[in-house]
TIGU-83937 format. One record per residue (C-alpha): residue in three letters; z, y, x; residue number from 1. Coordinates in nm, 3 decimals. Example, Ala and Ser with C-alpha at 12.3 -4.5 7.8 and 13.67 -1.06 7.14 Angstrom:
> ALA,0.780,-0.450,1.230,1
> SER,0.714,-0.106,1.367,2
% end
This chain:
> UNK,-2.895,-20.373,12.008,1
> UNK,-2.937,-20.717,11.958,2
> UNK,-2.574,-20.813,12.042,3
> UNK,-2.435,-20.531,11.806,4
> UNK,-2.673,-20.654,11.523,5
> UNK,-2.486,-20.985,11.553,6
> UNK,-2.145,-20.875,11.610,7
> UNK,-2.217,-20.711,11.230,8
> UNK,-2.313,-21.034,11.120,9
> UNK,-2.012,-21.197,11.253,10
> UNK,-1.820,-20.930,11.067,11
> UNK,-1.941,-20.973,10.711,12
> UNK,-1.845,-21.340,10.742,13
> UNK,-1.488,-21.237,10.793,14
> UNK,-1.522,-21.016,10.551,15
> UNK,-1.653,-21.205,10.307,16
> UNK,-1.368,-21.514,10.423,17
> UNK,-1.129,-21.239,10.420,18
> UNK,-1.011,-21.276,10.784,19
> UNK,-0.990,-20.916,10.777,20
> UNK,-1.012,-20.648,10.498,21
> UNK,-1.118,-20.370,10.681,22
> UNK,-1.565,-20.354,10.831,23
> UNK,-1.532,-20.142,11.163,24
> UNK,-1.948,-20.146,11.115,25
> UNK,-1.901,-19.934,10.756,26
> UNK,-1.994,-19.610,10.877,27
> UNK,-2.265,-19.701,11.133,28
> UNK,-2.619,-19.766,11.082,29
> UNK,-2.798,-19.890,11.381,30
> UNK,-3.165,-19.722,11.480,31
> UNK,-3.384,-19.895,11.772,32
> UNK,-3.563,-19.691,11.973,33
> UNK,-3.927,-19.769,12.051,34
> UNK,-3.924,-19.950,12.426,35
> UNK,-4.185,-19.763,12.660,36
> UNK,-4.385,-20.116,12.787,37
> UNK,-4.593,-19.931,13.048,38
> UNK,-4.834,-20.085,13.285,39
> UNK,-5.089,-20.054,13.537,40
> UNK,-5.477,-20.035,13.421,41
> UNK,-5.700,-20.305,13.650,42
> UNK,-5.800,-19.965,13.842,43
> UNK,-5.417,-19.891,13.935,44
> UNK,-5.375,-20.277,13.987,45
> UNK,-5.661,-20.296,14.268,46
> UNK,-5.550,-19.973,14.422,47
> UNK,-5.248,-20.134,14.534,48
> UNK,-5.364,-20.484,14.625,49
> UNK,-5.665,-20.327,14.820,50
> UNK,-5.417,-20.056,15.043,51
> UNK,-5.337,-20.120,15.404,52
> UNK,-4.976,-20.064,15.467,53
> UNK,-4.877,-19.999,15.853,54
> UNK,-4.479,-20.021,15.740,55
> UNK,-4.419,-20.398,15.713,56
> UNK,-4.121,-20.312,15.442,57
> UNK,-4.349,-20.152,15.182,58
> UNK,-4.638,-20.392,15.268,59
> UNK,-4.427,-20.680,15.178,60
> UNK,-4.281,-20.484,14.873,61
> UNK,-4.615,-20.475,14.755,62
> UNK,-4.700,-20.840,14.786,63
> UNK,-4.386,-20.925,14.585,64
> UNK,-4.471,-20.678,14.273,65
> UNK,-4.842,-20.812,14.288,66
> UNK,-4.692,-21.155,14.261,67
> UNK,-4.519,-21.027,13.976,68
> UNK,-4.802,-20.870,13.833,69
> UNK,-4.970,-21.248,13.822,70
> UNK,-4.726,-21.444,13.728,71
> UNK,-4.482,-21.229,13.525,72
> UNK,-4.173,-21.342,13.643,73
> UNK,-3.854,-21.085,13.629,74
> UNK,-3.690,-20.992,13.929,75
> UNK,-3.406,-21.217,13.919,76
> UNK,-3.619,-21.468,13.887,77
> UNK,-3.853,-21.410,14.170,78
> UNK,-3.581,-21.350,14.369,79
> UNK,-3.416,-21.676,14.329,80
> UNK,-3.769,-21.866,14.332,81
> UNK,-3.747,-22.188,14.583,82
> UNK,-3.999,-22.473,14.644,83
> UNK,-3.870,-22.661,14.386,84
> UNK,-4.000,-22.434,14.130,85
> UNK,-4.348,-22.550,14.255,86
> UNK,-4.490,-22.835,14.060,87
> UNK,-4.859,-22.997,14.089,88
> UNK,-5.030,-23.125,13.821,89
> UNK,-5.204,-23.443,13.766,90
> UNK,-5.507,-23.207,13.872,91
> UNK,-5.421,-23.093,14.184,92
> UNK,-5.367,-22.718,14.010,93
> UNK,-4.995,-22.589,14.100,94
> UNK,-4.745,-22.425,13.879,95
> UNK,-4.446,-22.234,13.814,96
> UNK,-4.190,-22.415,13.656,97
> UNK,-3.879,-22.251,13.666,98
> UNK,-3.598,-22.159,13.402,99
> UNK,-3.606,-21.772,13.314,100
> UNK,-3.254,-21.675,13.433,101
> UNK,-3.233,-21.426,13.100,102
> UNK,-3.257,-21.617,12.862,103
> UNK,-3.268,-21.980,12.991,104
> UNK,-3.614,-22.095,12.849,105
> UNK,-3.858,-22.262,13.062,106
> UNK,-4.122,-22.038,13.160,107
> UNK,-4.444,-22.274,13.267,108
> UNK,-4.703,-22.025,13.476,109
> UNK,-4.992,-22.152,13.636,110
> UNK,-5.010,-22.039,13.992,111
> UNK,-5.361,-21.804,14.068,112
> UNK,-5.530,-21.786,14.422,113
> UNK,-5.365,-21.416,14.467,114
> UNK,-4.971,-21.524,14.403,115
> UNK,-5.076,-21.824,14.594,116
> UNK,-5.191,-21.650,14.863,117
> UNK,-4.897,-21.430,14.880,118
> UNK,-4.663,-21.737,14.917,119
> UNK,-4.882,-21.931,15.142,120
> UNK,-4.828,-21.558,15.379,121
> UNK,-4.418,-21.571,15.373,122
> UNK,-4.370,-21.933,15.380,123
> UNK,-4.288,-21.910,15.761,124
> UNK,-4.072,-21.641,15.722,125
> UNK,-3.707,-21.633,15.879,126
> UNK,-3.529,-21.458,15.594,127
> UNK,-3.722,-21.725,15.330,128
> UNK,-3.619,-22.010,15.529,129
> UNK,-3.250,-21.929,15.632,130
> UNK,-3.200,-21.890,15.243,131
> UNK,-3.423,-22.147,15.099,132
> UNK,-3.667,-21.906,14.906,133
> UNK,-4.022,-21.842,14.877,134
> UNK,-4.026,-21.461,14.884,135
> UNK,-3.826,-21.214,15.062,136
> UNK,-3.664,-21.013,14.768,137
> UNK,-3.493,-20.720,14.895,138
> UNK,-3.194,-20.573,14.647,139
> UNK,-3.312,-20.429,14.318,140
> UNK,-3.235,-20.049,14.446,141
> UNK,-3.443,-20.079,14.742,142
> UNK,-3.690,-20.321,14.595,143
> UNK,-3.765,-20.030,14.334,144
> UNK,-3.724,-19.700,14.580,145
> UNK,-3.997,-19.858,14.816,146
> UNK,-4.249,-19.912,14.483,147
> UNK,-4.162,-19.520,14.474,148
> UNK,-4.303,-19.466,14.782,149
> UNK,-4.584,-19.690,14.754,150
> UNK,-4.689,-19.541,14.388,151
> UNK,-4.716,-19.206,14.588,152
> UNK,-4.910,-19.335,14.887,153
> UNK,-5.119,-19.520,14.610,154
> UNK,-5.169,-19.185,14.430,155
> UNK,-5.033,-19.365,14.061,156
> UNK,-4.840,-19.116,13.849,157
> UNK,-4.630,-19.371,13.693,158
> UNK,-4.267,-19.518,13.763,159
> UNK,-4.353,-19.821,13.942,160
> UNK,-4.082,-20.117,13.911,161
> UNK,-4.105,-20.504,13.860,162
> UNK,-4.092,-20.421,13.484,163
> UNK,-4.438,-20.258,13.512,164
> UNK,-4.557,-20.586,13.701,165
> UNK,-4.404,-20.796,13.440,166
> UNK,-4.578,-20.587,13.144,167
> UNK,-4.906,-20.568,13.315,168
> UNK,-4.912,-20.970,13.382,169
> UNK,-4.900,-20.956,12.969,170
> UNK,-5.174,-20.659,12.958,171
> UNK,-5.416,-20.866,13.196,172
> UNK,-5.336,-21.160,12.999,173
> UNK,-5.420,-21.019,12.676,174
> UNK,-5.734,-20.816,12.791,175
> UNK,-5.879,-21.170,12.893,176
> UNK,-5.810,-21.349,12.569,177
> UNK,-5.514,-21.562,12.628,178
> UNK,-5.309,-21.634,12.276,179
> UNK,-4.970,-21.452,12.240,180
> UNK,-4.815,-21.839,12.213,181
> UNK,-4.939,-21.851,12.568,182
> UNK,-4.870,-21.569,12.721,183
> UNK,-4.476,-21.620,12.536,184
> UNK,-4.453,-21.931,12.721,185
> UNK,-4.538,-21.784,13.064,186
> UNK,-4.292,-21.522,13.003,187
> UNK,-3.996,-21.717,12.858,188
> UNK,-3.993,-21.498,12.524,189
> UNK,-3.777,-21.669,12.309,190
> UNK,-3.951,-21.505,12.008,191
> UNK,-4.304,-21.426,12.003,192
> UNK,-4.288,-21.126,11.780,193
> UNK,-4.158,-20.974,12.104,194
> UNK,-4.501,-21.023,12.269,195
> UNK,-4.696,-20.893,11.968,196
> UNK,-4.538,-20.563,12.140,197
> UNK,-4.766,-20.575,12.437,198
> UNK,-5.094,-20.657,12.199,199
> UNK,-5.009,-20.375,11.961,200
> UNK,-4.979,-20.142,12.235,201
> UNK,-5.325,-20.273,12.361,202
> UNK,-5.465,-20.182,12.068,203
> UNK,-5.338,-19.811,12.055,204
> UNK,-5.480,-19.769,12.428,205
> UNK,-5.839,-19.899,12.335,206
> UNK,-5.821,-19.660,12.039,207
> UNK,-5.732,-19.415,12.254,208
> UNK,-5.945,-19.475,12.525,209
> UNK,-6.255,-19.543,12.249,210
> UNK,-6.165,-19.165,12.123,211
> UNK,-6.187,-19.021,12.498,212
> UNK,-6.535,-19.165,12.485,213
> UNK,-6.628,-19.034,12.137,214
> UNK,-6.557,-18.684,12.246,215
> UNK,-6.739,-18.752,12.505,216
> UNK,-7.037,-18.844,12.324,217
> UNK,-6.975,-18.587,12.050,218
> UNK,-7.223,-18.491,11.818,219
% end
């Protein structure tokens, strides 16, 4: 939508230089489609992290979306994430610095015990150290048909996918009080109305969840 909106732009100033006489965009109106930002509640969230997996593909599936869920980085760029994307402060704390492949801002995400953790687990792995990463991505397709299988085992009714773990790094961020300049930073967002999204749809699931508890308490 985005691209189209500024192809039309590019066409009204030939237009209006008269590069050409004729506007291909005359008869078509553009309508955007609200974008479905689901994500997991904490409940889902700790469901996942707190399963034992026996099959050694989906448990380190799950790893890698809980990393995601913590640090909100997009599958291409948790994929491609190396040691030099590790930085320590002048407080010993460690970060993320890395630039987000999408749109080529510098996302700066401070690095928690649990995505810690999860690196600290993989950092001896073959297929990380043969290639030079941190985390061993598997392909998009399969990355997102094992999440299938592990939303089942999990018993989560919703389409699990590093999406959901990006969108649910912004939820958690949100529900503990960290500003939308923040959380815009840590997600590369080059404009910040585009993280107002994920507070506005906050809002409409406390009001929800506030009316579940009114009829609850009906008088």
């Amino acid at each position: 939508m985005k691209y189209l909106k500024n192809l039309k732009k590019i066409i009204k100033t030939a237009l209006i230089k008269k590069w050409i006489t004729d506007d291909p965009f005359a008869e078509i109106h553009f309508k955007q489609t609200k974008c479905n930002r689901e994500f997991l509640s904490e409940n889902e969230l700790r469901k996942i992290i707190n399963k034992d997996f026996d099959i050694q593909r989906l448990q380190t599936v799950r790893d890698i979306f809980i990393f995601c869920c913590f640090t909100g980085l997009a599958f291409t760029d948790v994929k491609n994430l190396k040691k030099e994307h590790l930085v320590q402060a002048d407080n010993g704390e460690w970060w993320i610095r890395k630039v987000r492949e999408k749109t080529d801002n510098m996302c700066d995400i401070p690095l928690l015990d649990i995505p810690r953790l999860i690196l600290e687990k993989y950092q001896s792995n073959p297929i990380c150290n043969e290639k030079g990463l941190l985390l061993p991505v598997p392909s998009n397709q399969r990355m997102n048909s094992y999440l299938k299988e592990i939303a089942d085992v999990c018993g989560i009714q919703k389409n699990l996918s590093t999406h959901i773990a990006r969108h649910t790094f912004a939820s958690l961020a949100i529900a503990n009080k960290v500003s939308l300049e923040s959380i815009a930073k840590m997600l590369g967002h080059t404009d910040i109305r585009t993280t107002r999204i994920y507070a506005k749809i906050m809002n409409s699931t406390i009001a929800n969840e506030m009316k579940v508890l009114q009829n609850k308490f009906a008088i």
